[in-house]
C-alpha positions in Angstrom: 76.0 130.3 52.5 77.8 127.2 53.7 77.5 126.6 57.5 81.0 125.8 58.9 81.9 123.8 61.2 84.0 124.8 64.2 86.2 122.4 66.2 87.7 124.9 68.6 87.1 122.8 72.1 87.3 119.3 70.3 91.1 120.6 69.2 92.0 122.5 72.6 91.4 119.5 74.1 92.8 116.9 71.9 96.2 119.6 71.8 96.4 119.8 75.4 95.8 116.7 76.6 98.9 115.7 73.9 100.9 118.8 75.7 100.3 117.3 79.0 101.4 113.7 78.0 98.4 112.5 79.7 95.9 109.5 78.5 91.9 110.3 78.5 91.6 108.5 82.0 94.1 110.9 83.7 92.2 113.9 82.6 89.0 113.0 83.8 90.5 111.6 87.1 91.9 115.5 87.0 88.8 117.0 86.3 86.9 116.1 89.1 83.6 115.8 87.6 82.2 112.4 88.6 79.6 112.8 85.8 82.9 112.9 83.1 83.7 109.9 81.9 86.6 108.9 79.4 83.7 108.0 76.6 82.4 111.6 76.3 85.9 113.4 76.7 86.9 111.0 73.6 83.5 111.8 71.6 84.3 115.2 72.7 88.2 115.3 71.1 86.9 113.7 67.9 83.9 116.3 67.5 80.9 113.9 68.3 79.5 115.6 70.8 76.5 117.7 70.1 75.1 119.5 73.3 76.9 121.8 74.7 78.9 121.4 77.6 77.6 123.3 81.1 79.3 125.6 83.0 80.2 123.1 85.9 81.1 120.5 82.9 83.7 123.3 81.5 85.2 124.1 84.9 86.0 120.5 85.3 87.4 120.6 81.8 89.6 123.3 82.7 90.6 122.1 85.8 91.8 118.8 84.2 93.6 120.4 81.4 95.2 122.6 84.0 93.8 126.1 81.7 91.7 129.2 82.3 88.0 128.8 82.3 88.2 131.5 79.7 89.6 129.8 77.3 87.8 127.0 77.7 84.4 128.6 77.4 85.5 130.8 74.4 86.4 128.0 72.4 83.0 126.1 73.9 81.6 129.0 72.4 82.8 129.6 69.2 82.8 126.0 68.7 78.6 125.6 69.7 77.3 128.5 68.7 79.8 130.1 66.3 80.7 133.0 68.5 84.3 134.8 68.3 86.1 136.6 70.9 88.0 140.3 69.8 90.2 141.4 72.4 91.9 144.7 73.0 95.3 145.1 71.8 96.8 144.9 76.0 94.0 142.0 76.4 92.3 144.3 79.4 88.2 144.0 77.3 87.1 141.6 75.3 83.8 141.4 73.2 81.9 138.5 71.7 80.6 139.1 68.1 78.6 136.6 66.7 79.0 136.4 62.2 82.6 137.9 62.2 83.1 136.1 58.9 80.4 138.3 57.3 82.3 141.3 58.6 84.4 143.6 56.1 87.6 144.3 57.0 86.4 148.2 57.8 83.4 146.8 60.3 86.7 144.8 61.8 88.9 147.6 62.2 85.5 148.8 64.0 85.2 146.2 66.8 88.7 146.4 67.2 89.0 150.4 67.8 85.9 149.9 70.1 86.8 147.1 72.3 90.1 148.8 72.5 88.7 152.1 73.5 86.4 150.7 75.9 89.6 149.0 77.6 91.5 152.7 77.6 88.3 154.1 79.5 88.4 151.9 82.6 91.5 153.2 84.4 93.4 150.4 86.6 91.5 147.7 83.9 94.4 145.3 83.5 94.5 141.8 81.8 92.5 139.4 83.3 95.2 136.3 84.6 92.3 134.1 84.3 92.3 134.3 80.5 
C-alpha cells in the first residue's frame, strides 16, 4: 500500500496567511515565538519540514494566523502522523482515528454513531469555541 502524503498544516498555513494578506515576516512577528523564523514557516508552507512541530511552536502558529489551537494541531496531526479527526454531527466530541482510509464505509458509519452518541450522553456538552 502506497504511503500518502498529507499536507494538511503546510496548506492551512499557506491558505491563511493568503486570507490574511499578510507576508511570512508579519506572521512570525504575530506569532510570538522568538525561536520562529520566516525560513522555517516558508519550509513549513511548501512541505519541507520534517519534525513535528511542538506544542508551544503550534500555539504561536495559531496565534499568528489568528485560529484555534485545534485546528492547528489537528491538521499538525493528520499531516505528521496521519491521524484524522471525526466529529459529532453538533461538533460537541470529537475522536481521533488513526488508518481511516482502511475503513469500510460500515466501520465509518460506526465511528460516526459512536462519537455522536458519546456527545448525546454528556448533558450541557456543547461545541467547543476553541475549535
Amino acid at each position: 500500500m502506497a504511503t500518502e502524503t498529507r499536507d494538511d498544516l503546510s496548506r492551512l498555513v499557506k491558505e491563511r496567511r493568503a486570507e490574511l494578506g499578510l507576508s511570512l515576516a508579519r506572521i512570525v512577528a504575530a506569532c510570538g515565538d522568538p525561536e520562529l523564523n520566516v525560513s522555517w514557516l516558508s519550509r513549513l508552507e511548501h512541505g519541507q519540514v520534517r519534525e513535528i512541530p511542538g506544542r508551544e511552536r503550534l500555539a504561536a502558529l495559531a496565534r499568528g494566523l489568528q485560529l484555534p489551537f485545534r485546528l492547528v494541531a489537528t491538521a499538525c496531526a493528520a499531516q505528521f502522523l496521519g491521524l484524522t479527526t471525526i466529529s459529532s454531527e453538533d461538533g460537541a466530541a470529537q475522536a481521533i482515528v488513526d488508518r481511516l482510509p482502511e475503513f469500510t464505509e460500515a466501520e465509518l458509519v460506526q465511528v460516526r454513531a459512536i462519537v455522536d452518541a458519546f456527545a448525546r450522553s454528556r448533558p450541557g456538552l456543547a461545541p467547543d469555541a476553541d475549535g
